[in-house]
C-alpha positions in Angstrom: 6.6 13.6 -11.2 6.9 9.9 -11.6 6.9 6.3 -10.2 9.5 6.6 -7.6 12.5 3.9 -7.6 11.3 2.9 -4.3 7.6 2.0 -6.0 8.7 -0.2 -9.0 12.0 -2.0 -7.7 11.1 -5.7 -7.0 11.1 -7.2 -3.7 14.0 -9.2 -2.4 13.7 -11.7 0.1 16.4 -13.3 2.0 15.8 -17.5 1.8 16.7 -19.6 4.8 16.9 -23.2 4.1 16.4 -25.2 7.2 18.4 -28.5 8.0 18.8 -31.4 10.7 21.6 -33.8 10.3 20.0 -36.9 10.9 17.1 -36.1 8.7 17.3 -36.7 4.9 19.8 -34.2 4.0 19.6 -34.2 0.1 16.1 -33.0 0.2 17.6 -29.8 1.0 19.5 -30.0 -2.4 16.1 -30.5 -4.4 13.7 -28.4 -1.9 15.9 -25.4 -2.5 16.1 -25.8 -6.1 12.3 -25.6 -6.4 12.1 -22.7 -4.2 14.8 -21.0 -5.9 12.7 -21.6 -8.9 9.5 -20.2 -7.2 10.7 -17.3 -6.2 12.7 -16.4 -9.4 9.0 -16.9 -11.6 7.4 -14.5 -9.3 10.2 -12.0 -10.3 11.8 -12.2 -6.8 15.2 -11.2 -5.7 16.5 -13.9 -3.4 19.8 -13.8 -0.9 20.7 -16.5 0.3 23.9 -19.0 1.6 25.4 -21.1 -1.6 26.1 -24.9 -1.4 29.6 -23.7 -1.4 29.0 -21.8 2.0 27.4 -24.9 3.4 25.7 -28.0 3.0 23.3 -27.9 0.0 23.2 -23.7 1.4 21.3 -25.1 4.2 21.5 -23.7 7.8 21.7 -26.4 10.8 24.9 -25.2 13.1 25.8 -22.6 15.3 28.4 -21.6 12.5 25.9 -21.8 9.9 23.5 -19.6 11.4 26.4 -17.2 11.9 27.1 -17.4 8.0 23.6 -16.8 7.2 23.1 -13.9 9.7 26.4 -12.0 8.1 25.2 -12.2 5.0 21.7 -10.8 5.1 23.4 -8.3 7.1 25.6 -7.2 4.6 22.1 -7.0 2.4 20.1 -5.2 4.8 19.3 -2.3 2.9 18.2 -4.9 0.3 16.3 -7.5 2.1 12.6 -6.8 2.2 11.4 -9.4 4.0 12.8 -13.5 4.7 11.4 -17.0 3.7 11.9 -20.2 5.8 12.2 -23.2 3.5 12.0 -26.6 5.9 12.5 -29.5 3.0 13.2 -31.5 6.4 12.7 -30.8 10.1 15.0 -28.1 10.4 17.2 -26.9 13.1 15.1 -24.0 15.0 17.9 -22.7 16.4 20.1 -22.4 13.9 16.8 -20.6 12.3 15.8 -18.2 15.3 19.6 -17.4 15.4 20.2 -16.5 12.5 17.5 -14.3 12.3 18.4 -12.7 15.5 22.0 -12.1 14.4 21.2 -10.1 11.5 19.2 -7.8 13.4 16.9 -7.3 10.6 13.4 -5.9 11.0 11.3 -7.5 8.5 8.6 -9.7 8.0 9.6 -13.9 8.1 7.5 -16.4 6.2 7.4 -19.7 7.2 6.9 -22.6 4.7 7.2 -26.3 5.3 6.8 -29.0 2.6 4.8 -32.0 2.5 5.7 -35.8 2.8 4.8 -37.7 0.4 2.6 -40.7 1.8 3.9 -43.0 -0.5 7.3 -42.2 0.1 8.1 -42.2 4.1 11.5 -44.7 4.4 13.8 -43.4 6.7 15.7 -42.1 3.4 13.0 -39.7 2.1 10.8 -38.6 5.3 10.8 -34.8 5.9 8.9 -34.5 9.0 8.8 -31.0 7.8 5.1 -31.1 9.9 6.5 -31.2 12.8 9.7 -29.1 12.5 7.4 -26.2 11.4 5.7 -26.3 15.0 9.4 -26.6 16.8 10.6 -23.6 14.1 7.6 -21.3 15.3 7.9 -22.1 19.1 11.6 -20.6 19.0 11.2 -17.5 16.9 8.1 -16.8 19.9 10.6 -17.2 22.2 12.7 -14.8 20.6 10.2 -12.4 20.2 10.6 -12.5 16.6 7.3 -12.3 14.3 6.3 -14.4 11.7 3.4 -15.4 9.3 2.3 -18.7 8.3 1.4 -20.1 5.2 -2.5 -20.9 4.5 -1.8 -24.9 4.5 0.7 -25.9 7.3 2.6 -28.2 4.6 2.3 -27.4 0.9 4.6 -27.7 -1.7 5.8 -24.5 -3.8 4.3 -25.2 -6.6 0.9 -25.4 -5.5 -1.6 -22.3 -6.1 -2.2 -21.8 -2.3 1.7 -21.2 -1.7 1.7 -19.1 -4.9 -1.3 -17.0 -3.2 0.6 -16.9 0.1 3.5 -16.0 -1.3 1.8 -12.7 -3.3 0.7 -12.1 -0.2 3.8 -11.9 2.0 5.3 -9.9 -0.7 2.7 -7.4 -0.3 3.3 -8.0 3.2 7.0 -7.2 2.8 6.0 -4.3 0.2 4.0 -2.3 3.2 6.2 -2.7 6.1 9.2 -1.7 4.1 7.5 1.0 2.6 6.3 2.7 6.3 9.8 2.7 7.3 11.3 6.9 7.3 8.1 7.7 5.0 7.6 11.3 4.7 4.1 13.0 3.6 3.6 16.4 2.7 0.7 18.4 4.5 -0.1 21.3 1.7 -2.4 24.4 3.7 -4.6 24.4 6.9 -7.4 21.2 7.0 -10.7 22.7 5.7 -12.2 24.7 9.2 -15.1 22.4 9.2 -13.4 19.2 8.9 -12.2 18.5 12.5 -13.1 14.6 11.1 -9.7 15.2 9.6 -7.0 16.0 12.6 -4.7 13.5 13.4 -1.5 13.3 15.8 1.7 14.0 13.5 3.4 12.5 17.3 1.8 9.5 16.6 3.3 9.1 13.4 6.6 10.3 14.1 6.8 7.2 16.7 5.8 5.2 13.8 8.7 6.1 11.6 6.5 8.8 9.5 7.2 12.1 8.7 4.9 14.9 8.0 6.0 18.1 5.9 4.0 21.2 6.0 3.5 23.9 3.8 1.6 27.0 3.5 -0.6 27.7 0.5 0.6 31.1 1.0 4.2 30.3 0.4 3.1 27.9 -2.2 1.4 30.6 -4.2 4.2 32.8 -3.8 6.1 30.0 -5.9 3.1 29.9 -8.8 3.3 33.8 -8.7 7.0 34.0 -10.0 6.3 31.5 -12.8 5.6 32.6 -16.6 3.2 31.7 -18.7 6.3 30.1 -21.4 8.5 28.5 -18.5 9.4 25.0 -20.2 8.8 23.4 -17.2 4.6 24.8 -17.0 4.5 24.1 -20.5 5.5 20.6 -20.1 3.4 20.6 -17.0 0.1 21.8 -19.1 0.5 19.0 -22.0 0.8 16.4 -19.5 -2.4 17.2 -18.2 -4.0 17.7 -21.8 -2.5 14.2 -22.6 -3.9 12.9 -19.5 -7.6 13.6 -19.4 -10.3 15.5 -21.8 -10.2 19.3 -21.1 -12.3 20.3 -24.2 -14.6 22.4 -22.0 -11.5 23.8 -19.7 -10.6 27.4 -20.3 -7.2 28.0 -20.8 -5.9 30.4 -18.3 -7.4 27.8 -16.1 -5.1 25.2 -17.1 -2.0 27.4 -16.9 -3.1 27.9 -13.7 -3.4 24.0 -12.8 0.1 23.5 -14.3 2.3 26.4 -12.7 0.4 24.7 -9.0 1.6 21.3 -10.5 4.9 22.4 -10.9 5.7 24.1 -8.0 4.1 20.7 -5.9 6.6 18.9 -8.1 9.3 20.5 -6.9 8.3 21.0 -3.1 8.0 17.0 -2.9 11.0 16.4 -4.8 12.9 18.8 -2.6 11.9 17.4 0.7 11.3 13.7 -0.7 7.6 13.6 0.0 6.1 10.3 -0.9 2.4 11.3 -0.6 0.5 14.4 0.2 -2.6 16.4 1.2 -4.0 19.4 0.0 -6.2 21.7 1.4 -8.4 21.6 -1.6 -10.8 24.2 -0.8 -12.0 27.2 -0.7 -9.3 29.2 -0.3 -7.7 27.8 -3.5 -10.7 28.5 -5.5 -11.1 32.0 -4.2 -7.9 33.7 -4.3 -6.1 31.0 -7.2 -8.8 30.7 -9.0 -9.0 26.7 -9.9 -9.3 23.3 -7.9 -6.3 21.5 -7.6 -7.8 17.6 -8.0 -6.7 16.6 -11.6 -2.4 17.8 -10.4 -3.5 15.1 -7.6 -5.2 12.7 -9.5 -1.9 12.6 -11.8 0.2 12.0 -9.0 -2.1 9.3 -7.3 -2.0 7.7 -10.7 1.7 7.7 -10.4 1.4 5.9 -6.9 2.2 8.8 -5.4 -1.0 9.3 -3.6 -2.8 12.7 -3.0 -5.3 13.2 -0.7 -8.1 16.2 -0.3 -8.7 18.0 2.8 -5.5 18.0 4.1 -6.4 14.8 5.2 -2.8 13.2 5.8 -4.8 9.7 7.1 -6.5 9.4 4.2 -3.0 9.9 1.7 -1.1 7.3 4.4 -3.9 4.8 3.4 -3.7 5.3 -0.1 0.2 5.0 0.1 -0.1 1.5 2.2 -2.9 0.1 -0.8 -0.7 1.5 -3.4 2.3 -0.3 -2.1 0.6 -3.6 -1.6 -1.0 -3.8 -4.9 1.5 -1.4 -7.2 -1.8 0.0 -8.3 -3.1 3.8 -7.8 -5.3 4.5 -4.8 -7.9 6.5 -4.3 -9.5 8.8 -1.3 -13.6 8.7 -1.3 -16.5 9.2 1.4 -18.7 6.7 2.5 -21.4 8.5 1.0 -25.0 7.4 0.1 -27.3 4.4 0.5 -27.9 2.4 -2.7 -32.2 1.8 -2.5 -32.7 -0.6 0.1 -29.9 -3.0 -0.4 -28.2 -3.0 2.9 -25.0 -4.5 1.2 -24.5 -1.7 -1.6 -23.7 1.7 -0.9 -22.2 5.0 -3.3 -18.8 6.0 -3.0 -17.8 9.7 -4.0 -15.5 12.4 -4.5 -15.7 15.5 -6.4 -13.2 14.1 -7.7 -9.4 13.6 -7.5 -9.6 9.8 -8.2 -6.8 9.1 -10.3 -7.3 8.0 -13.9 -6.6 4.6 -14.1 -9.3 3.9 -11.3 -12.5 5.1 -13.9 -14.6 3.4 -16.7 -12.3 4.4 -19.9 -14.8 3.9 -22.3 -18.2 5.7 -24.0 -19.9 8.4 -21.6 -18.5 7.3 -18.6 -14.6 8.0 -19.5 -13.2 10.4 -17.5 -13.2 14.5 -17.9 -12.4 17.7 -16.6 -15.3 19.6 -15.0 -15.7 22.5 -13.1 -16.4 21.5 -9.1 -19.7 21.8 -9.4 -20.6 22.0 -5.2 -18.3 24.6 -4.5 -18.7 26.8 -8.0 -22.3 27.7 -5.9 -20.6 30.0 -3.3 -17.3 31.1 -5.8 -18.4 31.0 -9.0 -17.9 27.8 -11.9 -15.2 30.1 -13.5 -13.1 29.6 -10.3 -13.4 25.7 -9.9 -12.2 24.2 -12.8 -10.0 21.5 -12.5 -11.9 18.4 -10.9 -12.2 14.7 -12.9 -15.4 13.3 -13.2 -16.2 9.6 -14.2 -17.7 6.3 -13.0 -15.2 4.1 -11.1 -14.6 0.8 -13.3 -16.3 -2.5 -11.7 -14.3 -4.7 -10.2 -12.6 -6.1 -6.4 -11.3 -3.6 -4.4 -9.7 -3.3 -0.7 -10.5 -0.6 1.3 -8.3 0.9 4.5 -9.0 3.7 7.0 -6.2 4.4 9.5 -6.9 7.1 12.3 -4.6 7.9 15.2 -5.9 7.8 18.4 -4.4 10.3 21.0 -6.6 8.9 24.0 -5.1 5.8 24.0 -1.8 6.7 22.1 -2.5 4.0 19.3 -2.6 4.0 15.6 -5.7 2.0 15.2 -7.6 1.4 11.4 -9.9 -1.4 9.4 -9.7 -2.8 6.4 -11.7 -4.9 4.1 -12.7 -5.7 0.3 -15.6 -5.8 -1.6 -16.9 -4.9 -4.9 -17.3 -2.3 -7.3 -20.9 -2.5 -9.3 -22.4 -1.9 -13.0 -25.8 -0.9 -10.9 -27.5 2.1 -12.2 -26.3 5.6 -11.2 -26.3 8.8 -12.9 -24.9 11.5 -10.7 -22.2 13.7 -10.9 -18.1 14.0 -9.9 -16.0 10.7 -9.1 -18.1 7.9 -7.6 -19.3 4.2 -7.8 -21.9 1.7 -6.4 -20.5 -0.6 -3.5 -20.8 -3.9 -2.7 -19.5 -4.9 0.7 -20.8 -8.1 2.4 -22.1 -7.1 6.1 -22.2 -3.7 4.9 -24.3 -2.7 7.6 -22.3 -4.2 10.3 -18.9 -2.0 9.1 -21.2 0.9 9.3 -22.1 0.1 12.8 -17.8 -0.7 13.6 -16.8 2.3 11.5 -19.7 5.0 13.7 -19.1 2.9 17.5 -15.8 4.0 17.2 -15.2 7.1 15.8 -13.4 6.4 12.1 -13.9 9.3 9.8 -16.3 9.4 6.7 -13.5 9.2 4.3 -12.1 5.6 2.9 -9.3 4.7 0.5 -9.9 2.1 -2.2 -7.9 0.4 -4.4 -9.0 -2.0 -7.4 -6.8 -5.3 -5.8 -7.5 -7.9 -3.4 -4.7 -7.1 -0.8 -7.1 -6.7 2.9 -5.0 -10.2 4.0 -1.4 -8.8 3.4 -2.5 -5.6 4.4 -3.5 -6.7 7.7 -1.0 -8.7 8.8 1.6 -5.7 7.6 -0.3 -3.0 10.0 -0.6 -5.9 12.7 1.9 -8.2 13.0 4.7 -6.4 12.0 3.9 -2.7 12.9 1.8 -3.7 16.0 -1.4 -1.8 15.4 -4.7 -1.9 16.0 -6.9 -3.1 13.0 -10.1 -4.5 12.4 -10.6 -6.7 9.6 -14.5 -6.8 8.2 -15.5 -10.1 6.8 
């Protein structure tokens, strides 16, 4: 299995230039330009009216707005998410309209430039400033949601439009992404986990999907396989080529290949974009191996894997994995780091994907047997698990739950740190740095969020955010 075309195509935005007559209308000739220019460095698709469709491709008119809103409908399937370019004032209306005609869905970003206070004859004056207020105060009246840019004026080329705009594409990457996704639920959740039930009616409202499968079935599958079927042989030396199994028996790998195979084909077949796996113990006792390096390979792949059957857990991994393009992983909240109240251990046993870990020295990653479970079903019967130190660096982590009391989709989200602090213990894990560490404890036990997190090594909490809030209207705390 690999990157999807979904994961690695780039975003396209659709680009409204905003324009009012009696305002300087040639800055909309140059403004555009440099936004054209913008969004083509940050490898960005762009629709958008040509000067041959109206002034300088501006929007100001009724008829203009009906020119813009045609074409990004004809690009719907295309259009990820739309910019608002005011090099002048701008005519709201033709703005809000526009948008409304083309009945897209998708997040709007709304940019202004600055005047030059040097500059402000009648000739040269944007008033941009203003417009931006008058632009906003529309699109709420239309009920249509927008984001903001950090400085109210600021021009493209600035690094605080450059951050906003990696934002809003991440922005754009999320929302888009939710829309008709469909996970793949593989066996029952663990009987002790109850932390990991969830309301699959919750998600259906939301525009996700969720596939089930027994292990039983799934086995059946593995069962009619040989040893020599090209496709298990191809399976097997992809997992050689991607992590050490010097101390892996080989009927165990077989094993791991012919269950990597036949999860290939079951997501394939029903075009599953993430999954969850009842990871123990029934695999271990009647299959024979643990299942964490097939789902550490396919979280590398951003295709994210979750343990425990816990569907939650894989939907946050998929939401960081889109807004960074980076491979997500699932862990527990898990220890206390001495008496820092800010640092904490992360851990799983592990299925963290590759390209999270240390790669160098003692700390590169390995296949292991489970060594937790392997006390009540034997070592031989738990091979299969990746263990390795996760590499130091920023990271954003997300928890979403569904609530069926109140009916919501609810989460929180927040970044902090990965540490070089001392730790020698066993599995996938790393030392934590989050600031108020204590006080997200306190948020994540008051109400009810399960021990599990996903992390990914990017700095994405902002875009995040304002995906899973503005745009798909739930309820999320973010920690600062």
């Amino acid at each position: 299995m690999s990157k999807g075309e979904d994961t690695v195509k780039p975003v396209t935005l659709g680009l409204i230039v905003g324009n009012r007559g009696f305002f300087p209308s040639h800055l909309c000739e140059t403004g555009r330009a440099e936004v054209l220019q913008v969004l083509s460095d940050a490898g960005i698709n762009v629709v958008t009216l040509s000067p041959e469709d109206t002034t300088y491709g501006s929007i100001e008119s009724l008829e203009d707005a009906r020119k813009c809103a045609e074409l990004f409908d004809q690009h719907r399937k295309e259009i990820d998410g739309v910019l608002v370019t005011l090099p002048n004032f701008g005519d709201e209306r033709a703005i809000a309209n526009a948008l409304r005609w083309s009945g897209l869905n998708v997040p709007v970003l709304i940019h202004a430039f600055p005047d030059d206070a040097e500059n402000m004859t009648i000739a040269d004056r944007r008033d941009s400033f203003c417009g931006k207020m008058s632009v906003c105060n529309n699109l709420r009246q239309y009920g249509i949601p927008y984001s903001l840019t950090t400085l109210h004026t600021v021009s493209p080329s600035h690094p605080s439009f450059q951050q906003d705009l990696a934002n809003f594409v991440a922005t754009c990457r999320v929302t888009s992404s939710l829309r008709g996704l469909r996970l793949g639920a593989l066996g029952a959740r663990p009987a002790a986990f109850n932390t990991v039930r969830y309301s699959e009616k919750l998600l259906e409202e939301n525009g996700i999907s969720v596939e089930t499968l027994d292990l039983f079935e799934l086995f059946g599958w593995v069962n009619a396989m040989a040893d020599d079927d090209p496709a298990v042989q191809a399976k097997l030396q992809a997992i050689q080529d991607y992590v050490q199994t010097a101390n892996v028996p080989g009927d165990s790998l077989v094993k791991m290949a012919k269950f990597g195979v036949a999860v290939d084909n079951w997501m394939q077949e029903n075009r599953l974009q993430a999954s969850a796996i009842q990871c123990w113990t029934a695999m271990e006792e009647f299959f024979g191996v643990v299942p964490c390096t097939l789902m550490s390979m396919m979280s590398n792949d951003l295709i994210p894997s979750a343990c425990e059957v816990d569907i939650m857990g894989a939907l946050a991994m998929y939401v960081l994995a889109q807004a960074s393009q980076k491979p997500s992983a699932i862990v527990d909240w898990n220890n206390n780091y001495g008496d820092d109240p800010d640092k904490g251990v992360v851990f799983h046993c592990s299925n963290l994907p590759r390209d999270i870990f240390k790669q160098e020295g003692e700390d590169q990653p390995s296949m292991f047997y489970q060594e937790i479970i392997a006390g009540t079903v034997g070592a031989e019967n738990t091979y299969g698990t990746i263990y390795g130190r996760i590499n130091p660096n920023a990271f954003t982590y997300l928890r979403i739950s569904t609530d069926d009391g109140t009916g919501t989709m609810r989460a929180y989200v927040g970044e902090g740190e990965f540490t070089d602090d001392p730790l020698l213990t066993f599995g996938g894990y790393g030392v934590v740095r989050v600031p108020e560490f204590q006080k997200l404890l306190q948020y994540i036990c008051n109400n009810g969020f399960e021990h599990h997190v996903s992390v990914n090594p990017s700095q994405t909490a902002a875009a995040v955010h304002e995906a899973l809030t503005k745009y798909k209207g739930w309820d999320v705390y973010r920690h600062s």
